[in-house]
N, C-alpha and C positions, 0 to 999 in steps of 0.2 A: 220435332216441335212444330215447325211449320213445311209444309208439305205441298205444291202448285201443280197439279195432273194435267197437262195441256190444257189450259184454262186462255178463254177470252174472254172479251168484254167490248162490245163495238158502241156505237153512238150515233145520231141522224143528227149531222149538222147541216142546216137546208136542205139542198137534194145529196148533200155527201155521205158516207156510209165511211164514219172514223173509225179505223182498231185503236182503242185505249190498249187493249191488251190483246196479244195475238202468239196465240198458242205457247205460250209458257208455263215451260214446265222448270221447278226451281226448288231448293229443300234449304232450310235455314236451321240451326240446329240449336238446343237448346243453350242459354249466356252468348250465344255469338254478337258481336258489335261487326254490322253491314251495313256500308255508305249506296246509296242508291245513285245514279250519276246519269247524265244525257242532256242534253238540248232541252228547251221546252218543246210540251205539246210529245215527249218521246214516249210520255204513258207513266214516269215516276209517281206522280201523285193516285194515276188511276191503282196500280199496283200497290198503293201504301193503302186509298183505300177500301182494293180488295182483300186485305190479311187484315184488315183492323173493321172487317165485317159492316162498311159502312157502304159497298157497290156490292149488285148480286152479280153475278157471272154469269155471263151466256151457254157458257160451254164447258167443259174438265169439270174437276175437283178440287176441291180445299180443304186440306186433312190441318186439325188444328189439335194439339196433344192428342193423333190418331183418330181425331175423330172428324168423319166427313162433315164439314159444315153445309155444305149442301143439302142436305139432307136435313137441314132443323127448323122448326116452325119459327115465326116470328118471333115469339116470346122465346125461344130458346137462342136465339141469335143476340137479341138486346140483354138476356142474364150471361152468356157468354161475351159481349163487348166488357159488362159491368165488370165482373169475375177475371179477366184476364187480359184486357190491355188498356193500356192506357195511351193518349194522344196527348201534344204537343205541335200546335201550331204556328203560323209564321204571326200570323194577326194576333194571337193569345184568345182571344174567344171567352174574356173573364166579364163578368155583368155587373156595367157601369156600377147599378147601385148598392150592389155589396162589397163589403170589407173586403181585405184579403181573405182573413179566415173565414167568410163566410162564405167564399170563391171556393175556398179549398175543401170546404164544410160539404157542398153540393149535393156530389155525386155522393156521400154519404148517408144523407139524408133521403137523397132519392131510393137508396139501395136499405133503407129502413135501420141501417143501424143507430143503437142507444143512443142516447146523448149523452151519459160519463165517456160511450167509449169512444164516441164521435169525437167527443172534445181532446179525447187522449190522444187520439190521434192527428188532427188536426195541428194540435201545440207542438206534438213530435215532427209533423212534417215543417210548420215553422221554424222550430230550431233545426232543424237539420240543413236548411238552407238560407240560414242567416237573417231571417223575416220576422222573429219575434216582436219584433220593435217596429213593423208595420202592419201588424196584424188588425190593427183598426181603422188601418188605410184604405180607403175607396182607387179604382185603378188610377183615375186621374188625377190620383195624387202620389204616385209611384211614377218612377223611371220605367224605360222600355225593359233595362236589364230586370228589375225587382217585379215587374210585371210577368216575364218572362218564367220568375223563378216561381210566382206564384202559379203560371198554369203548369209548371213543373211539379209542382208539387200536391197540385188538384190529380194532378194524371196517375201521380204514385200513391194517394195518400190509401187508394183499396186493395194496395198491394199487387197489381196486375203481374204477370211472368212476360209481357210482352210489353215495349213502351216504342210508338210507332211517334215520327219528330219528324214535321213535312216544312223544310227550310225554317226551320227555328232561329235563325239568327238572320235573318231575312233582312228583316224592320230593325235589326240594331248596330250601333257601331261594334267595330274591331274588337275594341276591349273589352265589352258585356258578351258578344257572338262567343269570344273566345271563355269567357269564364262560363256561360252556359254549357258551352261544349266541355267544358271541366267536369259540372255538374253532373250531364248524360252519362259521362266514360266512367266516372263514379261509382252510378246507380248500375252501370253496367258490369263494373269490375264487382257489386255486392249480389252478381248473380241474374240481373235482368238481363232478357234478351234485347236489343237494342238496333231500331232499323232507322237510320237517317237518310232524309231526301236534303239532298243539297248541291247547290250551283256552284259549290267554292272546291275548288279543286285541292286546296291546303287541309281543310277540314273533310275532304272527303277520305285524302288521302293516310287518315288517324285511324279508320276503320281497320279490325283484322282484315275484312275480305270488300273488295267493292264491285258491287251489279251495274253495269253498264248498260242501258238501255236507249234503240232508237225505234221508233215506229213502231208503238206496241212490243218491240219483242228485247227479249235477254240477249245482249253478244255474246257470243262463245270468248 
């Protein structure tokens, strides 16, 4: 499923020369649920997003259902983001002046599909995560949790095989972090692959397998 060939990723901070990522090599397989872990600044976010096609690589490979990403034009990297993952952030990333469902509606529209099926789809992803009844909601009129569930439910609504969560429970109390991460292992156990970056050592520890990470590189 996902595939890392000694892959780095450096960065110029002032006269500093950062490894985000440094020489990682790493295979995730397809449904797996992988907590990402380390310090800040250890390169988790950089690695979340190198698989979720959002950082290009300096160096290795990036085999995505076998197929070298490296190797794909622009346009086929942004139909590739659309087509197979979906993202989940700490901030939510939902725009202020539309509804929920119109949050969730987006990346559907962007991706051209109909409007019966957009909308079929849309109300399925609302029910499924308890939001029908805010679906005419603007974000700041939602809680952090219901907020939450809405870029949850943006992220899945085009059915990706990959759904990438970089501290999602970040901005929220105990008891929404912990029903979100209900939500993820979910969507996880109905066959999505499932990779979280997270600080909390409780919720990391939920994951099958957890990636350790300090200075750019994977602990053994």
């Amino acid at each position: 499923m996902i595939k890392l060939d000694h892959v780095s990723r450096t960065f110029q901070v002032g006269d500093e020369l950062v490894h985000g990522l440094d020489d990682v090599t790493l295979e995730i397989k397809a449904g797996e649920y992988v907590s990402i872990m380390g310090p800040s600044g250890s390169g988790k976010s950089t690695l979340l997003n190198a698989i979720g096609l959002l950082d290009q690589l300096d160096k290795g490979h990036y085999f995505l259902d076998g197929k070298d990403t490296t190797k794909l034009s622009e346009l086929e990297l942004a139909n590739t983001r659309r087509e197979k993952i979906g993202f989940v952030f700490q901030t939510f990333h939902l725009i202020p002046r539309l509804t929920a469902a119109e949050n969730i509606a987006l990346p559907l529209t962007l991706a051209g599909v109909e409007h019966d099926e957009r909308n079929e789809r849309v109300n399925a992803a609302l029910k499924s995560l308890s939001l029908s009844d805010r679906a005419r909601h603007r974000p700041d009129q939602l809680s952090g949790g219901q907020r939450q569930r809405v870029a949850i439910a943006r992220a899945v609504v085009t059915k990706p095989v990959v759904l990438l969560a970089d501290e999602p429970t970040g901005n929220l109390d105990h008891a929404s972090g912990v029903e979100v991460i209900d939500i993820l292992e979910t969507l996880n156990q109905q066959g999505i692959t499932l990779l979280l970056v997270t600080h909390d050592t409780e919720l990391g520890e939920r994951a099958q397998r957890i990636i350790h990470m300090m200075d750019g590189k994977v602990l053994p």
